[in-house]
N, C-alpha and C positions, 0 to 999 in steps of 0.2 A: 306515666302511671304504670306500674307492674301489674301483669295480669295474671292471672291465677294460673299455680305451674301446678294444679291438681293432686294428687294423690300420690305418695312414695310408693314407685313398685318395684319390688324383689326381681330382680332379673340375676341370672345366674353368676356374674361376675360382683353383684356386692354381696352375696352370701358372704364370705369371709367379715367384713364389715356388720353385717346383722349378726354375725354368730357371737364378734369380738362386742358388740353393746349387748349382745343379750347376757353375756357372760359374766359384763363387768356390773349389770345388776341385778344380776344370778347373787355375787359376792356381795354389792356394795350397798344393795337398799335395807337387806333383814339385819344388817350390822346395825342402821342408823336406829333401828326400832329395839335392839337389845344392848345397846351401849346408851352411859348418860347423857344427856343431852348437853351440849354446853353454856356457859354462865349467862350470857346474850340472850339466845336464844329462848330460852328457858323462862329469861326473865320478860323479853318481849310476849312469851305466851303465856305467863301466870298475870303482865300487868293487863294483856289484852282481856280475859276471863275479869279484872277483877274492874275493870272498863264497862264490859257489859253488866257488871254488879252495880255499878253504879259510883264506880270512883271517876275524880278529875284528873288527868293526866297535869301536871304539873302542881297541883295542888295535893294531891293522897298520893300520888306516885312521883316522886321525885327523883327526876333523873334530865340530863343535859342534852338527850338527845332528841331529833324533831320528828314528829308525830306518824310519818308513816309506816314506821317496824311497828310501833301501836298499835296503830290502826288496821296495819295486815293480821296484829297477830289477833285484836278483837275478831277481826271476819274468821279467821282459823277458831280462837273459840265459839263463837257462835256454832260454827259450822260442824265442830266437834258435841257441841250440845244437842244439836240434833240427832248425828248420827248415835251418841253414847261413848265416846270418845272424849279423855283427857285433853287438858288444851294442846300439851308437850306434843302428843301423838299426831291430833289434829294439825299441828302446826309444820310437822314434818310431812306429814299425807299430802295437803295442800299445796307445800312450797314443792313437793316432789312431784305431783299433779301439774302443776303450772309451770315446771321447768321445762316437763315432758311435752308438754301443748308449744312452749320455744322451741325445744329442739322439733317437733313436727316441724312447725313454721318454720324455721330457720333450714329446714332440708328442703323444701321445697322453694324456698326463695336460691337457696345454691343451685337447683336442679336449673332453674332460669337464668340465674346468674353463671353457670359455667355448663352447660349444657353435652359441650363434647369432650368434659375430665371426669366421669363417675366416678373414677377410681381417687379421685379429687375429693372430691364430695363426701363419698365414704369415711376415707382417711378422718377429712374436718369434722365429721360429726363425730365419730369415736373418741377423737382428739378430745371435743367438746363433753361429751357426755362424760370421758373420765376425769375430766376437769369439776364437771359442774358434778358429778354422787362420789367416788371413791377418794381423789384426790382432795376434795372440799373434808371431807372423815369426821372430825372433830370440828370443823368449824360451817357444818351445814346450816344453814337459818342463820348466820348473822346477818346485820345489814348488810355488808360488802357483798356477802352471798347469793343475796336475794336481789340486789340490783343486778348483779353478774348473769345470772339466772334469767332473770328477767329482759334483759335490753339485748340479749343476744341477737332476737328475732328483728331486733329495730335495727342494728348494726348492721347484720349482712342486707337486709331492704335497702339503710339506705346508703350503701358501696353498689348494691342494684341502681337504685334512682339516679346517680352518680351516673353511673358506667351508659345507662341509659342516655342522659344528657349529655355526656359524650358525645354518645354515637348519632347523635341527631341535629 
């Protein structure tokens, strides 16, 4: 079982590492929010909105794909509906909200998982991060995206759980 490797702390050798992800979305998140969004995406958050109006996915919205970009992009609109936020906006907040909370997790599962490489760790996450905002550009919120995004934190856990059972 992994045990909680606590809190990401700044110590003075991964500044460069915090400077280079704060930088890259310094650049790469106000891009997502003043460029168009793209054709997936877009439409994952206009069918999610028109879900919560009360369409059937497969019957009023027709399309070949299976329910969970739907389904995410309903909870983004909802959640847009609250705040006063378009679905499109919502859907980017969200998905970039939730990526952030993976890459938290997934630092601190490196942090356990390689304990005496910071300079390791760092590297992986910046790696990570420009993968998953600036490098993703035009194709943030697709479904490949959002799985990407998403299972990050599950993948290095469980290369943890592995290495653990390894070692014992």
């Amino acid at each position: 079982m992994l045990r909680s490797a606590g809190r990401p702390k700044i110590v003075r050798s991964d500044l460069p590492y915090w400077i280079a992800g704060a930088l890259l979305l310094l650049f790469s998140v106000p891009w997502l929010f003043t460029n168009p969004i793209n054709g997936d995406t877009g439409f994952f958050a206009a069918s999610g909105e028109a879900i919560l109006d009360g369409a059937k996915l497969y019957r009023d919205i027709v399309e070949p794909n299976t329910p969970p970009p739907f389904l995410f992009g309903a909870g983004c609109a909802a959640f847009g509906r609250l705040v006063g936020l378009r679905a499109e906006p919502a859907l980017i907040l969200t998905l970039s909200f939730l990526i952030g909370l993976a890459l938290y997790r997934t630092n601190a599962i490196l942090r356990q998982l390689l304990p005496r490489r910071p300079e390791a760790i760092g590297l992986l996450m910046v790696v990570a991060l420009y993968c998953l905002f600036p490098y993703a550009s035009n194709k943030f919120g697709e479904r490949e995206h959002i799985l990407v995004g998403l299972m990050l934190a599950w993948l290095f856990g469980s290369i943890a759980a592995a290495t653990q059972l390894r070692r014992s």
